[in-house]
N, C-alpha and C positions, 0 to 999 in steps of 0.2 A: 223628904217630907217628915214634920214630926210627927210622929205615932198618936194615934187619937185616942181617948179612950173617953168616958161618962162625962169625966171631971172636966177634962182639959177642953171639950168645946160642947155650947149648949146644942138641943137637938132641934132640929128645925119640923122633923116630924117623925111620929111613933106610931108605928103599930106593934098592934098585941095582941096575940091570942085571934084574931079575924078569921072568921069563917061565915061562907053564904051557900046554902045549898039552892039547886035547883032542880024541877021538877025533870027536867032530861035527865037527871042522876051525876051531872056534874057537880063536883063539891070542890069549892076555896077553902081548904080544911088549914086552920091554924094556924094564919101566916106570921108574925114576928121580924120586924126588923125594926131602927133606928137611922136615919139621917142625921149626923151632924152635921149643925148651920154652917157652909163658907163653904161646899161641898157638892160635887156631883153624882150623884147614884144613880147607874145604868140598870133598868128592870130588862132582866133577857127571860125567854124563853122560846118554845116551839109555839106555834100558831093554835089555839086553845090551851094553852095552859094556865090562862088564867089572871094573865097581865092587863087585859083590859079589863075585865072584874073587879082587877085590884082599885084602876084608877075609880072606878065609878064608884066606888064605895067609897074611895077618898073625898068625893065630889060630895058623897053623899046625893049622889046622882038613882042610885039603887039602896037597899036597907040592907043591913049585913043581919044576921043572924048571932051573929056572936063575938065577943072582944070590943075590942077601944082602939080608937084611932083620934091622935091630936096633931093637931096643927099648932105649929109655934108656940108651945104649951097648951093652947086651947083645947077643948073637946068638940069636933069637928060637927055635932050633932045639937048640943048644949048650945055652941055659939055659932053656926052655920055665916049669919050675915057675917059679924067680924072675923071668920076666918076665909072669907072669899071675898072679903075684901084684899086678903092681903096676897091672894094666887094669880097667879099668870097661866091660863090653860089653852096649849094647842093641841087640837085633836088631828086624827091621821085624815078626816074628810074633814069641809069644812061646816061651822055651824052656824055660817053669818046665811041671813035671806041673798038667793040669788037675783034675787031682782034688786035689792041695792047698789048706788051707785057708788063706788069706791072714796070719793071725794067727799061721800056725803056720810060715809059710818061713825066719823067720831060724835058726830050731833046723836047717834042715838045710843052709843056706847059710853061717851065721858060722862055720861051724869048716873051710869053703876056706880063710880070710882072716884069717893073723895078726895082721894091724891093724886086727879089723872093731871096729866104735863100736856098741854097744846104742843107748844114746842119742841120738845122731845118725841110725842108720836109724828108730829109733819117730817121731822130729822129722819126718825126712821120711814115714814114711805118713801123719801127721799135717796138714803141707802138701800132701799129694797125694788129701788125703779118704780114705786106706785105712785108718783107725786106726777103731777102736770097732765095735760089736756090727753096725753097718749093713756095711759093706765088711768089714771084719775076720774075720768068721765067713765069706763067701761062699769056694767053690770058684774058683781061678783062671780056670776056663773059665765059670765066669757073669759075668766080669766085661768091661766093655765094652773092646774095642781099644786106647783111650785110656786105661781104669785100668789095663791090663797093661801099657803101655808106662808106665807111672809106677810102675808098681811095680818092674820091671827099673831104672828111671831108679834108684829108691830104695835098691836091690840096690845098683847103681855107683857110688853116692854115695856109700856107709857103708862102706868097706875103705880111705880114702886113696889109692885107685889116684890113679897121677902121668899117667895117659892115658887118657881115655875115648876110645872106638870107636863109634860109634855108625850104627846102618846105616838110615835113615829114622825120625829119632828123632822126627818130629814126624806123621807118618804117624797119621790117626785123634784129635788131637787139633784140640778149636778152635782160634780164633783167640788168646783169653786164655790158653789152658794157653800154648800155642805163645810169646805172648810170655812168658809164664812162666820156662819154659823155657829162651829165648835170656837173660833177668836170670841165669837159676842159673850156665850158663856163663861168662857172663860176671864173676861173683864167685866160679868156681872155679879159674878161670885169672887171680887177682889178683897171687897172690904170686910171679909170675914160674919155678913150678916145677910146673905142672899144664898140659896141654893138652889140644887137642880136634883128633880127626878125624870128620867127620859128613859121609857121602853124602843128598844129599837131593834130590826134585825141587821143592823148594816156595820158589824163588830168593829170593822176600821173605825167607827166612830168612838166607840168605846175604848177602843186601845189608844185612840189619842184625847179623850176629856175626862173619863171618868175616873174617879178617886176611888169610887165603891162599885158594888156587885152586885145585886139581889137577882139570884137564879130561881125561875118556879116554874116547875115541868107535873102534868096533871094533878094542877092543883094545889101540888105542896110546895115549903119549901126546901129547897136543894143545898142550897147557899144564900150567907151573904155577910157581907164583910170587907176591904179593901182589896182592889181589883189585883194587886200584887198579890197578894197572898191567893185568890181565887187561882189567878195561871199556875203559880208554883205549888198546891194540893194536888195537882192533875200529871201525871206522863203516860204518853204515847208511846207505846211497844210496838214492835211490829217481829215476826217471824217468820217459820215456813208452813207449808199446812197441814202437818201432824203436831206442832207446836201450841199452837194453843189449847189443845185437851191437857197436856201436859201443866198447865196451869191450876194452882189449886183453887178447889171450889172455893165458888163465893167472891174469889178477891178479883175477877173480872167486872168493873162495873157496867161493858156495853163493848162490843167488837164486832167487826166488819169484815167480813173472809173473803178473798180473790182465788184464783185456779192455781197461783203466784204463790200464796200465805193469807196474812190475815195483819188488820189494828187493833191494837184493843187499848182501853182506859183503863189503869189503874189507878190508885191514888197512891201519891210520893211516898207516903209513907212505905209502903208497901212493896216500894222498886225491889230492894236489895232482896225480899223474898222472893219476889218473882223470878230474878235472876238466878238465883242456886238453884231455882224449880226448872229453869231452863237455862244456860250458859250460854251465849252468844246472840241473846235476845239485841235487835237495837232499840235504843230507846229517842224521841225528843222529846221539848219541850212540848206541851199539848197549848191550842190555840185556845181561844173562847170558841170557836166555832165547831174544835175536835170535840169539846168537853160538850155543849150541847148537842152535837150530833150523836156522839158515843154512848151517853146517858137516855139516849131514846133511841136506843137503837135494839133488837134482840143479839142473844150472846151467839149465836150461831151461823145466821141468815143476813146480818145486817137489812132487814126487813121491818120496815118504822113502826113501833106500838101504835 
């Protein structure tokens, strides 16, 4: 893949500087990141950290407190109608009334969407099993977690939106929708003017779609940048269990102790010191799922902040 940077591809969306306090004393303190357009950006984190905050601020669903957030250039506040024109949003529950009937949603969805496609969303209930007298007559609310979340998918599809949002979009599907799924983005982000933001806890997905990374763990951010470069920041130590005290302060970012030894997170940088501070340490590659668990983890107890 060729290397991205400012110049080489426009941004499909910006934030900056974003922050939203709330009265629980949780705080979305300062987030920062950039999506370049033809791309997919996986939002991870632990459960409160902040990733559903994020989206609704992008929705301008909730009011932020602080900083700038654009869509496709626009200013997501300034131009609200034109830039929800141009989104694709599925959320992890659905948001369609349960008492509608499936065959009957685009009568009251296509006239949001000046550029909605008849043909194109019947294609996709079609692909998603919702078409004909079996799915098609049934009430939204009979229908299982997995066809409502294809059926939103199918909503997001058929308007052109240039950004889908997507907040646990595989949440409730098997394994085959799910690769399903990672094919469609992946051929909807071909022509270099569509992109994807997708929170998810389910990293296999991530390891097979996403181009980028934004990691935010209470509240801030962790990372974010190409998902290559996110695995290879992070190794996996592991020792015996007087070993890791042996480690010098500070460079453990999160470790997990057994009656066995112990894991611990360092960052790459950091291997070859670790090593001289302890000899015969081993090391792997760390996952997306060590580097989020390790990072919320205490240095001692492995015991979740």
């Amino acid at each position: 893949m060729t290397a991205i940077t400012p110049q080489s591809a426009p941004t499909a969306l910006s934030v900056t500087g974003v922050t939203k306090h709330y009265d629980s004393g949780f705080t979305l303190d300062d987030v920062t990141f950039d999506l370049p357009a033809g791309y997919i950006m996986g939002l991870i984190g632990p459960n409160g950290a902040g990733k559903s905050t994020l989206i609704k601020l992008i929705l301008n669903m909730i009011h932020r407190d602080a900083g700038d957030i654009h869509v496709l250039g626009l200013d997501n506040l300034a131009y609200e109608e034109a830039v929800k024109e141009q989104l694709g949003v599925v959320f992890d529950s659905s948001y369609l009334h349960e008492q509608w009937k499936v065959k009957n949603i685009e009568r009251v969805v296509a006239p949001l969407y000046p550029a909605w496609n008849h043909d194109l969303y019947q294609r996709r209930l079609a692909e998603f099993g919702l078409a004909g007298k079996d799915n098609g007559g049934k009430l939204v609310k009979d229908l299982s977690r997995g066809m409502q979340m294809k059926l939103m998918l199918a909503i997001a599809l058929s308007h052109d939106a240039r950004l889908l949002i997507l907040d646990e979009p595989t949440s409730g599907l098997d394994v085959l929708a799910r690769d399903e799924l990672m094919d469609l983005l992946h051929a909807y982000i071909e022509d270099g003017e569509h992109s994807v933001l997708f929170s998810t806890h389910i990293t296999a997905d991530l390891e097979r779609a996403a181009d980028f990374i934004t990691y935010i763990t209470g509240g801030r951010l962790y990372f974010t940048g190409p998902k290559d470069e996110f695995e290879e920041s992070f190794t996996l130590i592991k020792g015996g269990p007087d070993e890791l005290a042996q480690l010098p302060v500070g460079m453990v970012l999160g470790s997990h102790t057994y009656e066995t030894g112990f894991d611990a997170l360092v960052r790459s940088e950091n291997l070859a010191a670790a090593m001289r501070a302890v000899p015969g340490l081993v090391t792997e590659r760390a996952s997306i799922d060590d580097i989020i668990r390790l990072t919320n983890t205490r240095h001692t107890s492995g015991e979740v902040l």
